[in-house]
Z-matrix of the N, CA and C atoms (Angstrom, degrees):
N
C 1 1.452
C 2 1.529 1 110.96
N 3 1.397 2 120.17 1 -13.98
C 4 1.660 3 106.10 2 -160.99
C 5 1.911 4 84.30 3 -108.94
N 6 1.063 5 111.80 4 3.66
C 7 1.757 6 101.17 5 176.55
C 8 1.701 7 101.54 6 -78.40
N 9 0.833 8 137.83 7 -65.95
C 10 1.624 9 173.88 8 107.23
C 11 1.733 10 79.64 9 43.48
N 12 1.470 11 121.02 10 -69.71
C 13 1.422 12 119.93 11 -163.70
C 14 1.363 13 97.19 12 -84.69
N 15 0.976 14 131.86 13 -25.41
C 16 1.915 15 129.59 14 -175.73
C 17 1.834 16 104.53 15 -68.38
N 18 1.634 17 104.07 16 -39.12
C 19 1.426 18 101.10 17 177.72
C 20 1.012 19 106.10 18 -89.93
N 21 0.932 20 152.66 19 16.42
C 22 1.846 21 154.31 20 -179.14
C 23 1.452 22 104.39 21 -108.52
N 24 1.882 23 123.50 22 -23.80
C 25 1.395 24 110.30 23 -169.42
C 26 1.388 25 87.74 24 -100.30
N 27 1.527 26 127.36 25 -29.79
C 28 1.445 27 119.25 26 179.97
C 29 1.583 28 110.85 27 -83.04
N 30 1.323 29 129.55 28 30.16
C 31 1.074 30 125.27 29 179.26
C 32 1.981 31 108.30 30 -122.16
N 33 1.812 32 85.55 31 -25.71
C 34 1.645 33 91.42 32 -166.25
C 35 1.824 34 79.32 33 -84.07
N 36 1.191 35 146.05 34 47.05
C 37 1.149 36 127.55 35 134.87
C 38 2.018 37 117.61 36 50.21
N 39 1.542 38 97.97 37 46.07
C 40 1.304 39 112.11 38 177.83
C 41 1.336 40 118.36 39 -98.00
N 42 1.012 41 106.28 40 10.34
C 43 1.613 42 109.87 41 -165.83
C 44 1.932 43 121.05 42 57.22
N 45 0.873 44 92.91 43 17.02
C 46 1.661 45 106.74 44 165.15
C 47 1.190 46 131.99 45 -116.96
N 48 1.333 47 112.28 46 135.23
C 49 1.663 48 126.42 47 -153.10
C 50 2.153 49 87.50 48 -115.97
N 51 1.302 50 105.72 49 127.73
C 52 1.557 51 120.64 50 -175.00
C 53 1.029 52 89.64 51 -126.23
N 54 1.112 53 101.01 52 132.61
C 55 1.838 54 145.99 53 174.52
C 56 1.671 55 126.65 54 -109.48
N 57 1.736 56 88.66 55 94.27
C 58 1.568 57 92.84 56 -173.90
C 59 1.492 58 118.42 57 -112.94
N 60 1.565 59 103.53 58 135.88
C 61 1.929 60 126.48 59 -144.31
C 62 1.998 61 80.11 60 -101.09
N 63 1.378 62 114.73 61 -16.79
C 64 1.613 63 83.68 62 -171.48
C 65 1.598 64 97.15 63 136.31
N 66 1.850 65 111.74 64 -67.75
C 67 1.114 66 120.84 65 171.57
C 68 1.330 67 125.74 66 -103.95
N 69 1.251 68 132.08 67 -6.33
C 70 1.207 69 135.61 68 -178.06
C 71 1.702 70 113.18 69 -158.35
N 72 1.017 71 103.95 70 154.59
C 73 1.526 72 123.65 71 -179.89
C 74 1.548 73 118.85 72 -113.15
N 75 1.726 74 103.61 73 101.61
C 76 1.343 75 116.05 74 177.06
C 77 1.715 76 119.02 75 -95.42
N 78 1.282 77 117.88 76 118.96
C 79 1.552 78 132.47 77 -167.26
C 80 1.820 79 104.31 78 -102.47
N 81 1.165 80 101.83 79 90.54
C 82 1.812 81 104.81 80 179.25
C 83 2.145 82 98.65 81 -71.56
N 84 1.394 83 101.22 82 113.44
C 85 1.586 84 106.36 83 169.11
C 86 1.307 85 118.45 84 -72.66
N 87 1.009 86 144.28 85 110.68
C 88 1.716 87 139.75 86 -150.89
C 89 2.233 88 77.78 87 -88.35
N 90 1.393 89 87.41 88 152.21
C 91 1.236 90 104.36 89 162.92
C 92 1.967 91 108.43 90 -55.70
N 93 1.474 92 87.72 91 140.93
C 94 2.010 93 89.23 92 160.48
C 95 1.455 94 110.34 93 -53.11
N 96 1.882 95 120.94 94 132.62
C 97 1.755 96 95.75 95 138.84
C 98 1.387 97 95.59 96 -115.64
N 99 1.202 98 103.79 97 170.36
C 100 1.480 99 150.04 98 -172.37
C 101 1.326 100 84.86 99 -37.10
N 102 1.615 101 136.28 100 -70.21
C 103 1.309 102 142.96 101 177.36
C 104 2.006 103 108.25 102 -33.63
N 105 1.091 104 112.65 103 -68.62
C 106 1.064 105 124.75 104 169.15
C 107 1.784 106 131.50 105 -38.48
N 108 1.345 107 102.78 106 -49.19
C 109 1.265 108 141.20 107 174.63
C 110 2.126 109 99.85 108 -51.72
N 111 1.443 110 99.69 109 -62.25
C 112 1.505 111 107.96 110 -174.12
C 113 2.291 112 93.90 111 -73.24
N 114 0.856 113 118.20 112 -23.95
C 115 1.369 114 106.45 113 -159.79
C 116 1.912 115 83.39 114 -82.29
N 117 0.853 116 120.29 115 -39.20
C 118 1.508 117 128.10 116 -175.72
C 119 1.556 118 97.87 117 -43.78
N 120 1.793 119 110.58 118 -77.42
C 121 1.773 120 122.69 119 -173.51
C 122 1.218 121 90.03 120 -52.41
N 123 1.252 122 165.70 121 -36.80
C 124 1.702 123 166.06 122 -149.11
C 125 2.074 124 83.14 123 -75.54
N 126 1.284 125 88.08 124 -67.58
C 127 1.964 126 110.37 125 -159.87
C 128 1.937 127 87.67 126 -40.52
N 129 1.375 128 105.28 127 -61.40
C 130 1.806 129 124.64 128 -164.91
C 131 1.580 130 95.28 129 -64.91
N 132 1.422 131 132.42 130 -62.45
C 133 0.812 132 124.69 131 -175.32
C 134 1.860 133 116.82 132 -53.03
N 135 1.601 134 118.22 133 -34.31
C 136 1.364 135 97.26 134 172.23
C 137 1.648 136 112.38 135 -91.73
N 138 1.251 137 121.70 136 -9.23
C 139 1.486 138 101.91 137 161.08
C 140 1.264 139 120.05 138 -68.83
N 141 1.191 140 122.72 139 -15.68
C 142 1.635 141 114.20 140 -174.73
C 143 1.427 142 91.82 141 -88.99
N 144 1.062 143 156.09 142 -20.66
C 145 1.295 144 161.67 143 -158.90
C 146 2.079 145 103.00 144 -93.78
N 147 1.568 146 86.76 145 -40.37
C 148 1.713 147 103.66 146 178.52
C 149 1.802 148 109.84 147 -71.75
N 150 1.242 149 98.69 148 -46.22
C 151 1.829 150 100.36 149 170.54
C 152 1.787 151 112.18 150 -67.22
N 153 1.462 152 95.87 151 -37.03
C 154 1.709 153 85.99 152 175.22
C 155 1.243 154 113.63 153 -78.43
N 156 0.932 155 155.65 154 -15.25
C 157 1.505 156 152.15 155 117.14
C 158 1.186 157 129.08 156 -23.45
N 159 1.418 158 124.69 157 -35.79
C 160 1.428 159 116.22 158 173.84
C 161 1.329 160 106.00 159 -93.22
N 162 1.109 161 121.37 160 -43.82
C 163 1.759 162 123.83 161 166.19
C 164 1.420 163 118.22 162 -29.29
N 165 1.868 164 107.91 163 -30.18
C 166 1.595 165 116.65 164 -173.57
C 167 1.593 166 91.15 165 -89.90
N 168 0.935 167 104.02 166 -20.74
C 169 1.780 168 79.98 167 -167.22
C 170 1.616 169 112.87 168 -82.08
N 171 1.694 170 108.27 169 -38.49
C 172 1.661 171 119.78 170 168.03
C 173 1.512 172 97.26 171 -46.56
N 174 1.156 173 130.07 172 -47.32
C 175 1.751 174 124.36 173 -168.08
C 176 1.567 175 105.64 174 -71.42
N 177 1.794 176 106.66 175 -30.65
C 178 1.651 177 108.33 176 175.06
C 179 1.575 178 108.15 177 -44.93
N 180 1.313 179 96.48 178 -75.36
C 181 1.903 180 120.97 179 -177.28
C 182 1.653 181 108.96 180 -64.14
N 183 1.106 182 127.06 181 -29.12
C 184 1.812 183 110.73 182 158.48
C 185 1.274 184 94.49 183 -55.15
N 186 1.458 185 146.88 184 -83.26
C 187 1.227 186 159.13 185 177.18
C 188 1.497 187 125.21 186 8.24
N 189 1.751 188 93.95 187 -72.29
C 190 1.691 189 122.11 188 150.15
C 191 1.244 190 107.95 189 -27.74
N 192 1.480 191 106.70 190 -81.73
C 193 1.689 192 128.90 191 -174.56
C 194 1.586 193 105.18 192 -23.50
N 195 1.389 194 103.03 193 -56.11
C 196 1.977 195 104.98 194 -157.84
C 197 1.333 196 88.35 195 -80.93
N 198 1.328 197 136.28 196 -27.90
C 199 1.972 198 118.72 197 -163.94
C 200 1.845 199 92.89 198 -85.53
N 201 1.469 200 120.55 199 -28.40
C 202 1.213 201 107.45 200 175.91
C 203 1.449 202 120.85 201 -75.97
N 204 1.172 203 110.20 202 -12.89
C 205 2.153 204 131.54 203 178.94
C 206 1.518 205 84.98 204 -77.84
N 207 0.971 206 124.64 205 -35.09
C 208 1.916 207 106.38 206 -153.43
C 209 1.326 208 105.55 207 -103.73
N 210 1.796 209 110.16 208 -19.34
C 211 1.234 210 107.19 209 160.77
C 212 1.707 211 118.78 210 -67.38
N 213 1.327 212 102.88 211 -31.01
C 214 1.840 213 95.64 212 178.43
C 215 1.611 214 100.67 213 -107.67
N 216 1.515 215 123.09 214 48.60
C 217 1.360 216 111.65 215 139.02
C 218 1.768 217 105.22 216 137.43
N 219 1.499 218 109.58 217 -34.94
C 220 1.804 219 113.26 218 -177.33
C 221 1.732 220 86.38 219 -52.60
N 222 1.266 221 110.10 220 157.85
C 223 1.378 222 135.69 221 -173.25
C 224 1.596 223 95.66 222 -99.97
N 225 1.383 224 96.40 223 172.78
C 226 1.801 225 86.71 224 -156.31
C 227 1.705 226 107.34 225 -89.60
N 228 1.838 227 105.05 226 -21.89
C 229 1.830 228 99.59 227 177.64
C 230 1.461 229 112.86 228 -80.02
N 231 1.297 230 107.10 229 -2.38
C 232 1.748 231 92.22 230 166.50
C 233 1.076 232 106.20 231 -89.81
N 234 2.203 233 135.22 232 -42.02
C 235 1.064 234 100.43 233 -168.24
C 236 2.037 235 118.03 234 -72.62
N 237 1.075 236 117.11 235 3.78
C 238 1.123 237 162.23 236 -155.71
C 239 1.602 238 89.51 237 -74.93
N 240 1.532 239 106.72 238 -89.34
C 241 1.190 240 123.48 239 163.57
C 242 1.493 241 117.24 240 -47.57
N 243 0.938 242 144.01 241 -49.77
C 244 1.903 243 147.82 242 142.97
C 245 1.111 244 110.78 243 16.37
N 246 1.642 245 88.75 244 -75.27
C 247 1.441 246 121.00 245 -155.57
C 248 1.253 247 116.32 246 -73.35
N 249 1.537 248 114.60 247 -30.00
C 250 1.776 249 120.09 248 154.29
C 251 0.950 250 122.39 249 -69.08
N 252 1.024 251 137.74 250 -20.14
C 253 1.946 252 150.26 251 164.49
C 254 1.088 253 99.70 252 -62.16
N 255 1.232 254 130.93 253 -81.53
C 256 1.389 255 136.94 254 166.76
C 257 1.773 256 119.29 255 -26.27
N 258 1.225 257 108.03 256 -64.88
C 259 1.350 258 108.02 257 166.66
C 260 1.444 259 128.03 258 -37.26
N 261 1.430 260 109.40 259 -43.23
C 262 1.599 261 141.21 260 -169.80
C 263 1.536 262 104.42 261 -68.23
N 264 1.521 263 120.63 262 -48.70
C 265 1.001 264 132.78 263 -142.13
C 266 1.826 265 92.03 264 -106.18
N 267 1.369 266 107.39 265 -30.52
C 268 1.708 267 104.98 266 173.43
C 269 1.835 268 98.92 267 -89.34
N 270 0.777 269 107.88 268 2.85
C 271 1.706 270 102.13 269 177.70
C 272 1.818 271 100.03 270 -102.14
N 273 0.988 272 121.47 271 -23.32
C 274 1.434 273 144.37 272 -167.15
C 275 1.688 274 95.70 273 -76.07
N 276 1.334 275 120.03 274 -66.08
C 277 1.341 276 128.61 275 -155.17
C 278 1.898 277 97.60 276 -100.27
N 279 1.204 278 109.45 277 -25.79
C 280 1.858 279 103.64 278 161.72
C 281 1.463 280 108.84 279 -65.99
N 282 1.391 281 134.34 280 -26.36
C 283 1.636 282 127.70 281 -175.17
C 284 1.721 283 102.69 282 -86.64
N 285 1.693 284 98.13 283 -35.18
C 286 1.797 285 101.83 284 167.95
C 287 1.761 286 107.33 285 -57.81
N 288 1.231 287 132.28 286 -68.41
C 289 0.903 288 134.76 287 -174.61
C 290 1.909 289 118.40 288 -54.67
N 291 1.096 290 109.15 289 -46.31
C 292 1.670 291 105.10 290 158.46
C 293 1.714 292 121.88 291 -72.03
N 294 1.436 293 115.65 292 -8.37
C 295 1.379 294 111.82 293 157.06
C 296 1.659 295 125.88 294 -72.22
N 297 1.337 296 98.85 295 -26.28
C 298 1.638 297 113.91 296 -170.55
C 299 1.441 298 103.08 297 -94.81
N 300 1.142 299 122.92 298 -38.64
C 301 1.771 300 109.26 299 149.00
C 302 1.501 301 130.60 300 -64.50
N 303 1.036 302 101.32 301 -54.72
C 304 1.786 303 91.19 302 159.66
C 305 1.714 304 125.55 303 -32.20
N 306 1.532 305 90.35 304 -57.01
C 307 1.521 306 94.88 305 -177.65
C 308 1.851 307 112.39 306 -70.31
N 309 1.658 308 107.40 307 -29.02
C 310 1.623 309 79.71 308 171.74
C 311 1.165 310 121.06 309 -84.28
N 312 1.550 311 110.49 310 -18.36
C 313 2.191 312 110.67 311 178.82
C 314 1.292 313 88.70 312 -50.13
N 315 1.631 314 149.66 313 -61.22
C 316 1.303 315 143.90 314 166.17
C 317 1.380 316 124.43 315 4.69
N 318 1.559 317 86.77 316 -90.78
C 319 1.587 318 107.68 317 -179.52
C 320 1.563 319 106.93 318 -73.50
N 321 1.405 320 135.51 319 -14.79
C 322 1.980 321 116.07 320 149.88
C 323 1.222 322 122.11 321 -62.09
N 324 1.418 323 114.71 322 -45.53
C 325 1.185 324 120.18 323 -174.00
C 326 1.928 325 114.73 324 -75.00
N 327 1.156 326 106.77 325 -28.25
C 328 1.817 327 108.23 326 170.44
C 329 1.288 328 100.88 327 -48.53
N 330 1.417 329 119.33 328 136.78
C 331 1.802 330 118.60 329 162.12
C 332 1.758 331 100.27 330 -104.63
C-alpha cells in the first residue's frame, strides 16, 4: 500500500521527493525560496481570480432566473430590485474574496 502512495506524491508533481523505509513514508519540505514563494502568490492569485469568475457566473444564472420569473408573472420592480441584491451581494463576496488573497500573498511572502 505505501508504493501506490509514494508514486502518486511523485507523480502529482509537488516538488517532493518521499522516502520509503518499508513502513512509512517520510516527505522532507525543502524550505520556501523567494523563487518559489512568488510561483505560490501566481497559484493564489489565479484562484482568487477562479472564484471571481465563478461567483460571476452564479450572478449570470440568478439573472436568467429573475427575467424568466417576470416573464411568467414577478412584476418588473421586484425583479428589478433582485437584480440589485444580487448585484450587491456578488460585489460583497468579490471584495471578500480579494481580501483573502491579499491576506495570503501576506502570509507567502512573510519569512
Amino acid at each position: 500500500m505505501i508504493e501506490p502512495i509514494e508514486k502518486a506524491i511523485m507523480l502529482a508533481n509537488l516538488g517532493l521527493n518521499p522516502e520509503n523505509n518499508g513502513e512509512m513514508i517520510r516527505i522532507n519540505v525543502p524550505a520556501l525560496t523567494e523563487e518559489r514563494r512568488k510561483d505560490l502568490v501566481k497559484q493564489v492569485k489565479k484562484e482568487g481570480e477562479d472564484a471571481k469568475i465563478s461567483l460571476r457566473n452564479v450572478r449570470k444564472e440568478s439573472n436568467l432566473e429573475l427575467k424568466k420569473m417576470q416573464k411568467e408573472g414577478l412584476s418588473e420592480d421586484m425583479e428589478k430590485d433582485a437584480e440589485a441584491e444580487v448585484q450587491k451581494l456578488t460585489d460583497q463576496y468579490s471584495k471578500v474574496i480579494d481580501q483573502q488573497v491579499d491576506k495570503k500573498e501576506k502570509d507567502i511572502l512573510t519569512i
